[in-house]
ZAZADREN-518039 format. One record per residue (C-alpha): x, y, z; residue number from 1. Coordinates in Angstrom, 3 decimals. Each point is the difference from the previous one (the first is absolute). Layout:
BEGIN
<east = X | north = Y | up = Z | n = NUM>;
...
//
This chain:
BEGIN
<east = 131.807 | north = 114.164 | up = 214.739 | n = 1>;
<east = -3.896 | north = -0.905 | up = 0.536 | n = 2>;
<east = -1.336 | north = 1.571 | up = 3.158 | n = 3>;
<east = -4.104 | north = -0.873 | up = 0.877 | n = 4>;
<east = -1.000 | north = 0.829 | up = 3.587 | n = 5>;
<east = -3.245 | north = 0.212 | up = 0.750 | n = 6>;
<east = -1.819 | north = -0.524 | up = -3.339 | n = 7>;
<east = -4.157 | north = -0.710 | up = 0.087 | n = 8>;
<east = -2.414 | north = -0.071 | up = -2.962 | n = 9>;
<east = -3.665 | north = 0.037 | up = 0.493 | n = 10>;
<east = -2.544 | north = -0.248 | up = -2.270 | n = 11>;
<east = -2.987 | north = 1.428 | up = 1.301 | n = 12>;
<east = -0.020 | north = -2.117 | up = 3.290 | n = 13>;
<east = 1.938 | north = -2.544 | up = -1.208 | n = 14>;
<east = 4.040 | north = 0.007 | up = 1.215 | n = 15>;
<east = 1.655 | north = -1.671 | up = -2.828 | n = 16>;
<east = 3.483 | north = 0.867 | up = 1.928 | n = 17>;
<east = 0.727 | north = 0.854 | up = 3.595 | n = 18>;
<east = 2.730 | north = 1.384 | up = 1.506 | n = 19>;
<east = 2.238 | north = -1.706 | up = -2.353 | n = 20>;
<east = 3.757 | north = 1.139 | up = 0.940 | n = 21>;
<east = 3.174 | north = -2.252 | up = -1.902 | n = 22>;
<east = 3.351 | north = 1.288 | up = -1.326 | n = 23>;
<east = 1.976 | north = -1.104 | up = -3.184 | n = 24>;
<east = 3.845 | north = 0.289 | up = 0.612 | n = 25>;
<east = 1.925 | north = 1.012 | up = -3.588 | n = 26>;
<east = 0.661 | north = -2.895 | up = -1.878 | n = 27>;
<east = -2.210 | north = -2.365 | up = 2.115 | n = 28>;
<east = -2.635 | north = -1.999 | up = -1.260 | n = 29>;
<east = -3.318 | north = -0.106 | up = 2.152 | n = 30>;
<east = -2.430 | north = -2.525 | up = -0.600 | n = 31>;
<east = -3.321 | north = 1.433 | up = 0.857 | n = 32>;
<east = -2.116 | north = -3.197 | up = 0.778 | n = 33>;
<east = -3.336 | north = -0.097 | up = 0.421 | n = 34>;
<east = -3.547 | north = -2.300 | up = -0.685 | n = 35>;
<east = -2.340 | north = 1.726 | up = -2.614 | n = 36>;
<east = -1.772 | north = 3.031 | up = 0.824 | n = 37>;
<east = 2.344 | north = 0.767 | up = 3.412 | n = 38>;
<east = 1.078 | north = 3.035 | up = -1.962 | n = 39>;
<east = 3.315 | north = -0.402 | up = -1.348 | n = 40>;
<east = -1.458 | north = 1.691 | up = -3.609 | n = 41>;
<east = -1.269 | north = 3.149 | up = 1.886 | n = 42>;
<east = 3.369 | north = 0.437 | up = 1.665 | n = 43>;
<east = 1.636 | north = -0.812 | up = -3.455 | n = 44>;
<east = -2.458 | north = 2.694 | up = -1.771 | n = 45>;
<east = 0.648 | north = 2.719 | up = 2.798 | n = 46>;
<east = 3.824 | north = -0.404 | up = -0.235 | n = 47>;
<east = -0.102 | north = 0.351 | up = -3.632 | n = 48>;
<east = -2.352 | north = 3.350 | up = 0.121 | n = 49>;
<east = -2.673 | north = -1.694 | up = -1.715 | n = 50>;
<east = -2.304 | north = 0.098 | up = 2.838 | n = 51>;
<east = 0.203 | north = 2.782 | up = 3.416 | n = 52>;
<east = -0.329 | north = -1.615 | up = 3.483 | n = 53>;
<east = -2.250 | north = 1.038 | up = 2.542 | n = 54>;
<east = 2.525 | north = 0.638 | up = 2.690 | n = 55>;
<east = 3.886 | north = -0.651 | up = 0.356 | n = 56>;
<east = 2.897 | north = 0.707 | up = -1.913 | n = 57>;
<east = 2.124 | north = -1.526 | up = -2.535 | n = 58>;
<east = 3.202 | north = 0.943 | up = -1.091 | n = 59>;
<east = 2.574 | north = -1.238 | up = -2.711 | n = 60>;
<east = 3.354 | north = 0.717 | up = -0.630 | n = 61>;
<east = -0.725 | north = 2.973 | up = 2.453 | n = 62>;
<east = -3.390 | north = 1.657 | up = -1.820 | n = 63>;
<east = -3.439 | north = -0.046 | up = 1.720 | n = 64>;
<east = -2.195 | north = -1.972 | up = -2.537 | n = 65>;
<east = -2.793 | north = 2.323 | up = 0.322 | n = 66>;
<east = 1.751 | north = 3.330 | up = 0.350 | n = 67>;
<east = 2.619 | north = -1.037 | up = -2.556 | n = 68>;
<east = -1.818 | north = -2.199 | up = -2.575 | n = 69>;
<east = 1.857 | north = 0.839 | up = -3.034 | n = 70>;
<east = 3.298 | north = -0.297 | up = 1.272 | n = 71>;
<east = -0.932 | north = -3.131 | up = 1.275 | n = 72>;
<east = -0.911 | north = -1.638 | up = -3.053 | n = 73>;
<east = 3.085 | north = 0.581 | up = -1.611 | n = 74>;
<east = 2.041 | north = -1.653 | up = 3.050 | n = 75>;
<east = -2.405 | north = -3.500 | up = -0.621 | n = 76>;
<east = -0.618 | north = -2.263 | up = -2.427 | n = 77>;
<east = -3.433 | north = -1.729 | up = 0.447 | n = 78>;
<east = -1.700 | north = -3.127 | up = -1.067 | n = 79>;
<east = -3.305 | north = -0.657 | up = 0.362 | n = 80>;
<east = -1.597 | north = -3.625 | up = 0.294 | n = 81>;
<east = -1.119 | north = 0.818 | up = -3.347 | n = 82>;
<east = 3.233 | north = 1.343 | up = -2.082 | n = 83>;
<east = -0.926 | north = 3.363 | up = -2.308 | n = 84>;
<east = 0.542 | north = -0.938 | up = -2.509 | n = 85>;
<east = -0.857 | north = 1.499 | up = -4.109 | n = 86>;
<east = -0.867 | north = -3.443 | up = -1.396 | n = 87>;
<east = 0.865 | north = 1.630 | up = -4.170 | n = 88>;
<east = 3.203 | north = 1.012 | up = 0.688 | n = 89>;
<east = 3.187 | north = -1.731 | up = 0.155 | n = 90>;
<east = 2.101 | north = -0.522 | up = 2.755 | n = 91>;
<east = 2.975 | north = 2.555 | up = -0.993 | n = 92>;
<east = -2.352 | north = 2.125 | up = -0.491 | n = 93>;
<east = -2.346 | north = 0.410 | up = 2.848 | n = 94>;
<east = 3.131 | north = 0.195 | up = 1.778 | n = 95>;
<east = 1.064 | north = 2.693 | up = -1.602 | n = 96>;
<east = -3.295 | north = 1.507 | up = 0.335 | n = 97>;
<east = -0.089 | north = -0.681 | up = 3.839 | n = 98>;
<east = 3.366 | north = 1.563 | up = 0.080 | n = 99>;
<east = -0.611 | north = 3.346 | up = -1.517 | n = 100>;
<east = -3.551 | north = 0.109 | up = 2.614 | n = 101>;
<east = 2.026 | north = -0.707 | up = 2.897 | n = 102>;
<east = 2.308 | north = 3.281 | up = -1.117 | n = 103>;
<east = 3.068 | north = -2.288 | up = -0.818 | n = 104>;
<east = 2.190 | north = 2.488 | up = -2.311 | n = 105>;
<east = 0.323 | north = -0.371 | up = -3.894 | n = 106>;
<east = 3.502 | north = -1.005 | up = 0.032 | n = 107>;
<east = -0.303 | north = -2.630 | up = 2.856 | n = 108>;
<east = -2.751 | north = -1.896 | up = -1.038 | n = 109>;
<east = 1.174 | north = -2.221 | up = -2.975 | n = 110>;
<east = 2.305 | north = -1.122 | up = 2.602 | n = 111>;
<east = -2.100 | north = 0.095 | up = 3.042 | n = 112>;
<east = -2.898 | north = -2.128 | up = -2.143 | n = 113>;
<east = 3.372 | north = -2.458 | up = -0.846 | n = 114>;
<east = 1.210 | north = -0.626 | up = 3.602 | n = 115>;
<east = -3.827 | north = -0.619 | up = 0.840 | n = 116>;
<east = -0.712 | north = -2.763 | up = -3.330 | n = 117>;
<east = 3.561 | north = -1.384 | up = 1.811 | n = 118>;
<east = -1.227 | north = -0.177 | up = 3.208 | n = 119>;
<east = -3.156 | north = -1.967 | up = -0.751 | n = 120>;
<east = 1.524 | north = -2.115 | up = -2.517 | n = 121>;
<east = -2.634 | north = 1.463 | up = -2.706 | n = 122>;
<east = 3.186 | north = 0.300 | up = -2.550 | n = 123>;
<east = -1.801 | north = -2.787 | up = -2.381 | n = 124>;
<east = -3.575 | north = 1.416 | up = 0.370 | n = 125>;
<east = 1.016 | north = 3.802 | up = -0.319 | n = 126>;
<east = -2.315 | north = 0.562 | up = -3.712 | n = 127>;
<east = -2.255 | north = -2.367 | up = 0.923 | n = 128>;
<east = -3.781 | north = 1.544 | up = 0.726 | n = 129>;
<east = -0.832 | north = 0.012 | up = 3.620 | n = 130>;
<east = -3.442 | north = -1.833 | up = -0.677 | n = 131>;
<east = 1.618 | north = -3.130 | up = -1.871 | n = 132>;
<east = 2.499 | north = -0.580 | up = 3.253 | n = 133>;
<east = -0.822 | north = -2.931 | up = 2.573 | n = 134>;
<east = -0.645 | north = 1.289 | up = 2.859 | n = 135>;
<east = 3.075 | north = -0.412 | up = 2.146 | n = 136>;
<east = 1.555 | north = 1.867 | up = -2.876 | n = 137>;
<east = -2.581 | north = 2.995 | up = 0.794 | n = 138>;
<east = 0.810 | north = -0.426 | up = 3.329 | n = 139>;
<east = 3.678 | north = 0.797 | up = -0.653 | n = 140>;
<east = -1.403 | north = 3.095 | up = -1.807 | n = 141>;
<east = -1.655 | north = 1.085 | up = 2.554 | n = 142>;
<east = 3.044 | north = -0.415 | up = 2.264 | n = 143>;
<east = 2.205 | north = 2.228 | up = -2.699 | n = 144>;
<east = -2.543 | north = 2.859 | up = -0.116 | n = 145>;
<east = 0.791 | north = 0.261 | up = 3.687 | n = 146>;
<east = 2.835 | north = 0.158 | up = 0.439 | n = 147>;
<east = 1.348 | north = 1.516 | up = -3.793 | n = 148>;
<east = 0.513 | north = 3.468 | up = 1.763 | n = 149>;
<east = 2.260 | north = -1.948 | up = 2.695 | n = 150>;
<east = -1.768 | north = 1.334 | up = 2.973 | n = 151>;
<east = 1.209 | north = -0.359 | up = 3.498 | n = 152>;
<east = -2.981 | north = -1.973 | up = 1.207 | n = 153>;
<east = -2.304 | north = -2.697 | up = -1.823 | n = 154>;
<east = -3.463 | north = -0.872 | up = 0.782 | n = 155>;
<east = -1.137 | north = -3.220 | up = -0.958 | n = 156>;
<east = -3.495 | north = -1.285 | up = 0.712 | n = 157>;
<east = -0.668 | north = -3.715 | up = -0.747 | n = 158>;
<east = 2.245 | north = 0.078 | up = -2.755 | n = 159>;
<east = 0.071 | north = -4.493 | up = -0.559 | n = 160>;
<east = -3.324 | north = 0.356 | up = 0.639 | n = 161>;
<east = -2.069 | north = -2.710 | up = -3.093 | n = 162>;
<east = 3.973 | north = -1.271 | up = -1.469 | n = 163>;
<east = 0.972 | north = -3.437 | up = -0.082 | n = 164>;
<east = 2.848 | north = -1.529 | up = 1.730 | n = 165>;
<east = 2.664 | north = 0.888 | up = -2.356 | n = 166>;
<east = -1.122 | north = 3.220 | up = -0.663 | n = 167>;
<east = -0.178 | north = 0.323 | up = 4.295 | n = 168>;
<east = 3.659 | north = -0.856 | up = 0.166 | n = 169>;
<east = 1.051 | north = 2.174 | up = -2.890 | n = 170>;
<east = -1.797 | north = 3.250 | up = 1.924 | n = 171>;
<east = 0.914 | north = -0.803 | up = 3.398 | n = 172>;
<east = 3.858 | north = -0.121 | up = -1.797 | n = 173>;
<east = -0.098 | north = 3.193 | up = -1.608 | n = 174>;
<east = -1.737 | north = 1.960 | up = 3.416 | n = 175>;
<east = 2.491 | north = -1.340 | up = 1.924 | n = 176>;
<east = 2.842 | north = 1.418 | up = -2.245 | n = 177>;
<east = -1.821 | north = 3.585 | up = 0.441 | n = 178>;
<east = 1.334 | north = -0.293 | up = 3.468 | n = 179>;
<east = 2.637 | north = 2.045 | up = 1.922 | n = 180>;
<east = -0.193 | north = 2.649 | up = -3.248 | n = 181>;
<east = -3.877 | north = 0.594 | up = 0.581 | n = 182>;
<east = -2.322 | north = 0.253 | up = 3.426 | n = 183>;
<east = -2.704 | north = -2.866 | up = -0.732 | n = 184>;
<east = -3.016 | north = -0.492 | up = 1.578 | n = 185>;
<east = -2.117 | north = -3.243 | up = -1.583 | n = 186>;
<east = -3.371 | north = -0.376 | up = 0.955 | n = 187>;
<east = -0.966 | north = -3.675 | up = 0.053 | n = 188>;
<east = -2.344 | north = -2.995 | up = 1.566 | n = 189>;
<east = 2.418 | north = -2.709 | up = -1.607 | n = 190>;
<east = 1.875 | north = -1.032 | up = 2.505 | n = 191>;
<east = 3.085 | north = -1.227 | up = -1.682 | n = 192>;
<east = 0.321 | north = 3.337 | up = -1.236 | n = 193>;
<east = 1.134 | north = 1.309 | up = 2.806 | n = 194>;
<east = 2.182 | north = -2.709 | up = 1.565 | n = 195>;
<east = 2.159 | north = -0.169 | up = -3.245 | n = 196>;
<east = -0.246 | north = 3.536 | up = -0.809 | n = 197>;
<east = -0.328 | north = 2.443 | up = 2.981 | n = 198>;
<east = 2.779 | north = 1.027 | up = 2.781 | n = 199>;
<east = -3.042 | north = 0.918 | up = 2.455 | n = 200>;
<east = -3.661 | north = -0.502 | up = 0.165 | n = 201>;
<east = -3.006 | north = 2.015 | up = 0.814 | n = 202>;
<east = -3.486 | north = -1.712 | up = 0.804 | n = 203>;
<east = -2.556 | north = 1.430 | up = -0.119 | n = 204>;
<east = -3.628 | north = -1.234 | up = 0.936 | n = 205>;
<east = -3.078 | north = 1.702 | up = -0.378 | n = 206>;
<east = 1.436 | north = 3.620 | up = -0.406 | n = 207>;
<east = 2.115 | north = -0.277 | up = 2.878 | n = 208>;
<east = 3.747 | north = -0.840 | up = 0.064 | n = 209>;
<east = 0.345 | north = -3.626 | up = 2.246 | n = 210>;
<east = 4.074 | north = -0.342 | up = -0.944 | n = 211>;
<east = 2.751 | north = 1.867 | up = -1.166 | n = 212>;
<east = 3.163 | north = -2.104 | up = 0.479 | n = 213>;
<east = 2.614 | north = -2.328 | up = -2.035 | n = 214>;
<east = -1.368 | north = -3.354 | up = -1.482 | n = 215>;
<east = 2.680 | north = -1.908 | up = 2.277 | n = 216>;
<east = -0.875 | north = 2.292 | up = 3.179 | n = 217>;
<east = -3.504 | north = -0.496 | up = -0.489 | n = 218>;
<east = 0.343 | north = -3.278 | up = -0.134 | n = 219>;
<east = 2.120 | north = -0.258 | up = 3.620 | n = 220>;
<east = -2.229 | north = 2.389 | up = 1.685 | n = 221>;
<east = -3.348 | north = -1.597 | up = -0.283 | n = 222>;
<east = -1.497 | north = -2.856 | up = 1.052 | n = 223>;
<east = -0.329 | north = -2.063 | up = -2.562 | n = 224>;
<east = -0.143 | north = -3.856 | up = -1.505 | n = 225>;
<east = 3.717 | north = -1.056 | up = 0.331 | n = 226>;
<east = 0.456 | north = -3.537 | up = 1.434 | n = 227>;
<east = -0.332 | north = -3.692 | up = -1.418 | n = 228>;
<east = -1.616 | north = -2.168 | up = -2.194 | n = 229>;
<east = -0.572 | north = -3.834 | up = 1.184 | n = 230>;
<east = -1.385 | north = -3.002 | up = -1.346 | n = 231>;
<east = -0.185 | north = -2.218 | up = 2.668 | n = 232>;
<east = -1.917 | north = -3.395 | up = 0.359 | n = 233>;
<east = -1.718 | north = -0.375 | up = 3.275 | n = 234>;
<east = -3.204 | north = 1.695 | up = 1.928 | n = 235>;
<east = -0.941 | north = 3.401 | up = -0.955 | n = 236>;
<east = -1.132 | north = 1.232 | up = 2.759 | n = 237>;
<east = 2.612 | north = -1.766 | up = 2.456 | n = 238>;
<east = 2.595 | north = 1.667 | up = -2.399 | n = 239>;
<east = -1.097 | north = 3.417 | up = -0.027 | n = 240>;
<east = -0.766 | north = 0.022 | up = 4.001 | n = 241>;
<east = 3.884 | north = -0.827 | up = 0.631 | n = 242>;
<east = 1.773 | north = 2.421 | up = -2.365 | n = 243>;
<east = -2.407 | north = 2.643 | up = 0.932 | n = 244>;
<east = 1.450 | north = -0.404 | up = 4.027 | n = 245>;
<east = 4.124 | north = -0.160 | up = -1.648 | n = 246>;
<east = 1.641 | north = 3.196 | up = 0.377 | n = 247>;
<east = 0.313 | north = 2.773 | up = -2.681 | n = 248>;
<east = -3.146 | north = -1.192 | up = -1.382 | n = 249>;
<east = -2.884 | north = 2.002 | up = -0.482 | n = 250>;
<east = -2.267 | north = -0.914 | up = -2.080 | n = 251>;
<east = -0.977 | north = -4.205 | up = -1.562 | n = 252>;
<east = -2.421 | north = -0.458 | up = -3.078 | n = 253>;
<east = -1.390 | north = -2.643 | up = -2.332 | n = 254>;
<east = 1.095 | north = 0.678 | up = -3.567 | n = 255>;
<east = -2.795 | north = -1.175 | up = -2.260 | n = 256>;
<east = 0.492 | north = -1.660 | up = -2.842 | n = 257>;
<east = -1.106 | north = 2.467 | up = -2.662 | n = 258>;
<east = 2.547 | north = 2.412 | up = 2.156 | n = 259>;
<east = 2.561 | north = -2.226 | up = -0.757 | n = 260>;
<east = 2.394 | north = 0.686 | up = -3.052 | n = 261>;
<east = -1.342 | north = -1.897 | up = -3.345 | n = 262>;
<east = 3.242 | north = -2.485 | up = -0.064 | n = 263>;
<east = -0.410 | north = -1.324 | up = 3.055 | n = 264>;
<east = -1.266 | north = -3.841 | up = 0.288 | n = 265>;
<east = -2.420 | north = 0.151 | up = 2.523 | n = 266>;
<east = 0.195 | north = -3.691 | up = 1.763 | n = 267>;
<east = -2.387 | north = -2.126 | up = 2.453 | n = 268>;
<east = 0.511 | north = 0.796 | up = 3.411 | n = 269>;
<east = 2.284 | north = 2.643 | up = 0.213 | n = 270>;
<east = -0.931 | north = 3.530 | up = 1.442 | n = 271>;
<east = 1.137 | north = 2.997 | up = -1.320 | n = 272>;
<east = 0.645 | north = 3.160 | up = 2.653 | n = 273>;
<east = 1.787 | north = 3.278 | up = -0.469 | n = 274>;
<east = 1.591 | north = 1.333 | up = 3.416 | n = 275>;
<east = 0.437 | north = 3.885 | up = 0.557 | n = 276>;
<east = 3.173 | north = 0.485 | up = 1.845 | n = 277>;
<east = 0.031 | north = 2.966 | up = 3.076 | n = 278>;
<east = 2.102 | north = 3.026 | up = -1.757 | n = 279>;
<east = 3.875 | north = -0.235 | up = 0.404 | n = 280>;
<east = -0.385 | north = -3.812 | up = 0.713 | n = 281>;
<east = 0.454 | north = -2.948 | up = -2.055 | n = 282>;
<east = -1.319 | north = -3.128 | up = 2.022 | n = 283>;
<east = 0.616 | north = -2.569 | up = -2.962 | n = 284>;
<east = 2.687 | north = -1.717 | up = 1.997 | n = 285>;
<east = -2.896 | north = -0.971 | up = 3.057 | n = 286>;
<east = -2.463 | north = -0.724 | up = -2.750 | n = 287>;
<east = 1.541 | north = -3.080 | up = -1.596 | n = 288>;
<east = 1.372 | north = -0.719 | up = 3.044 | n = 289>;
<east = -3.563 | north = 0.111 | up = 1.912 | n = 290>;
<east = -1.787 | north = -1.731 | up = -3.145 | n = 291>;
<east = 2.750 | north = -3.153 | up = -0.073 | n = 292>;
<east = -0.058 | north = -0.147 | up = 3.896 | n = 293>;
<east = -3.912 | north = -0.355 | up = 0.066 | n = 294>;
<east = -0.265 | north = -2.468 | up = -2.598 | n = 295>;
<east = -1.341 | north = 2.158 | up = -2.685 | n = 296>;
<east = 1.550 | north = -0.936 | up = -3.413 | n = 297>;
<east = 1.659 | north = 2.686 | up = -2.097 | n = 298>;
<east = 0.017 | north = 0.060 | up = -3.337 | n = 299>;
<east = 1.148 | north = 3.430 | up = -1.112 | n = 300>;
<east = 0.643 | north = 3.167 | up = 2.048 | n = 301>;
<east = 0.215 | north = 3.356 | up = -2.101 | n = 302>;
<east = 1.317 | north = 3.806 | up = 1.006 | n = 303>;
<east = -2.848 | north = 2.431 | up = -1.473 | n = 304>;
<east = 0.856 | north = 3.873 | up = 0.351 | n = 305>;
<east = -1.970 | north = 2.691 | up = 0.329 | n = 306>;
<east = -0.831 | north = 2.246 | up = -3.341 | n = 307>;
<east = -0.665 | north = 3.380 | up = -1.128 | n = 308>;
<east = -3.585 | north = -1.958 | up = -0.713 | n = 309>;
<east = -0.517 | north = -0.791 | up = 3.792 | n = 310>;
<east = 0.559 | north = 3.175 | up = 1.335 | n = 311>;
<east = -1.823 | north = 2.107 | up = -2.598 | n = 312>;
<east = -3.154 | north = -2.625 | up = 1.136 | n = 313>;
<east = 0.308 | north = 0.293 | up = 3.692 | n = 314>;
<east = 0.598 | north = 3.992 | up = -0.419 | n = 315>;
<east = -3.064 | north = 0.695 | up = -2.346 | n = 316>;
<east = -2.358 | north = -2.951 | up = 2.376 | n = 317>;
<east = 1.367 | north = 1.984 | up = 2.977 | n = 318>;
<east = -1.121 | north = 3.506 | up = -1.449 | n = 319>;
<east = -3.523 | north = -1.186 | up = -1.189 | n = 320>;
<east = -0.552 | north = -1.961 | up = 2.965 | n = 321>;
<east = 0.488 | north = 2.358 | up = 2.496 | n = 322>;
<east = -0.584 | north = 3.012 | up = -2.093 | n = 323>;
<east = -3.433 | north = -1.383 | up = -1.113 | n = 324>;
<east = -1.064 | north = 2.991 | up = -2.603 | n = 325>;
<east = -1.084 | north = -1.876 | up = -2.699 | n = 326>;
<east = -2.613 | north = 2.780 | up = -0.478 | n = 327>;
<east = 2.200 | north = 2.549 | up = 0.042 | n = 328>;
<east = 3.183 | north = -0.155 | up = -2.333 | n = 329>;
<east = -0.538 | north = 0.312 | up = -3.741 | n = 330>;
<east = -0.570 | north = -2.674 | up = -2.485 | n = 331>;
<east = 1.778 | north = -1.407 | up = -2.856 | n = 332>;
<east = -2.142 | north = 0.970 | up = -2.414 | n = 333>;
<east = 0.755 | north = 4.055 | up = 1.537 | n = 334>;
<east = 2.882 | north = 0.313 | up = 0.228 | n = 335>;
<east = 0.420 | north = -1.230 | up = -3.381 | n = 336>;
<east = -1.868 | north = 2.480 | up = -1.138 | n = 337>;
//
């Protein structure tokens, strides 16, 4: 449904994107994950027409973005961090109005504008005036206007972006009911988003794709912090020097105490270490068994996983670590702009 191969934006000498190439399958949701300024608006804006790249191609639902711009924008609906929203008018009828601009007949739209106030649960708030809505309720607006035409695919660039819990939940909800009958691609840093949310993810890193991949594949395939938690009474550094030599272990750290969760009871002369396990191994058996048999004391021993969180970190540390071009991707504040 969403075809980008290739896609770079420069401005001036600046690459905001490069070589950017990710798919969206029909019906799939992609999260498209990234720290501020790596790009993910410029990719966003270029998909939706707003903005031409420098090099590459893009295609949806089987038009060129640049070639075919028009027919494009009536295959997506698109949502901008900031939603477009006419603050005077009132929600049934900026619909309406959005409707009739995105070429939605006469005769459909009382019904199209319906199934969309549905959709978002806006049934209560549909003559209310845009400006005296909360703005999770705006947000929901903004959803509707994109997708009141029912187009194939749906853009959506940080669209929980500023909400409060609740109002997190209730979006993530309705986004997730788009899928299967839409193409979705949500453009995100939160990283909840895209565990709850998304069937794949892309990462992207200072305008260069670092991961495309499932949230549970990703997770398998890189080498990341899955092992054990232990607090244990005895010498630190005895401690650490004998796990570290136990098979399937690969990494052994002090947790601090500010890195410890804020319910724990920290107590007198206990140690606190976090083990990282080889992948495909789980050494907790030799652990306790290694700990008791050297005369350590063990008070609790805890399974950690890895998260979406730990790879996005050692992806984007990877990329700026050994990509080191801090002076040559764009900033925040441009590609804002």
């Amino acid at each position: 449904m969403i075809e980008v191969e290739h896609l770079s934006k420069i401005y001036g000498s600046t690459p905001a994107i490069t070589d950017v190439t990710f798919n969206v399958e029909k019906g799939e949701i992609l999260g498209f994950l990234g720290p501020n300024g790596a790009g993910k608006t410029t990719t966003m804006r270029i998909l939706a027409g707003y903005l031409p790249a420098s090099s590459g191609t893009a295609r949806i639902a089987g038009f060129d973005v640049h070639e075919n711009s028009l027919a494009v924008r009536q295959k997506i609906g698109y949502l901008p961090e900031t939603p477009p929203l006419y603050p005077e008018m009132t929600v049934e009828g900026f619909l309406h109005f959005v409707a009739r601009i995105k070429g939605v007949p006469a005769g459909d739209r009382p019904a199209k504008v319906k199934a969309a106030i549905e959709r978002c649960n806006l049934q209560q708030k549909r003559r209310v005036i845009i400006r005296k809505l909360s703005k999770g309720y705006r947000q929901r607006v903004g959803i509707a206007q994109a997708i009141v035409h029912d187009p194939p695919a749906i853009i959506l660039d940080e669209p929980t972006v500023g909400l409060d819990p609740r109002q997190i939940i209730e979006v993530r909800n309705l986004i997730k009911s788009l899928a299967g009958t839409h193409t979705i691609i949500l453009s995100t840093h939160i990283l909840p988003e895209v565990s709850m949310t998304c069937n794949r993810v892309t990462i992207i890193n200072r305008g260069k794709v670092v991961a495309t991949d499932t949230p549970e594949h990703l997770l398998t395939q890189l080498t990341v912090g899955s092992g054990y938690e232990l607090e244990i009474e005895g010498e630190a550094s005895l401690a650490k020097q004998m796990l570290q030599n136990l098979p399937g272990v690969k990494l052994v750290e002090s947790i601090t105490a500010a890195a410890l969760p804020s319910h724990t009871p920290i107590q007198d002369g206990r140690i606190y270490l976090r083990v990282i396990s080889q992948p495909g191994t789980e050494p907790g058996k030799e652990i306790a068994a290694a700990l008791l048999r050297t005369g350590f004391s063990l008070y609790e021993m805890r399974r950690v996983s890895a998260t979406l969180e730990d790879v996005f970190l050692q992806l984007t540390t990877e990329e700026n670590i050994s990509g080191n071009e801090a002076d040559s991707t764009i900033t925040d504040e441009e590609e804002a702009a």
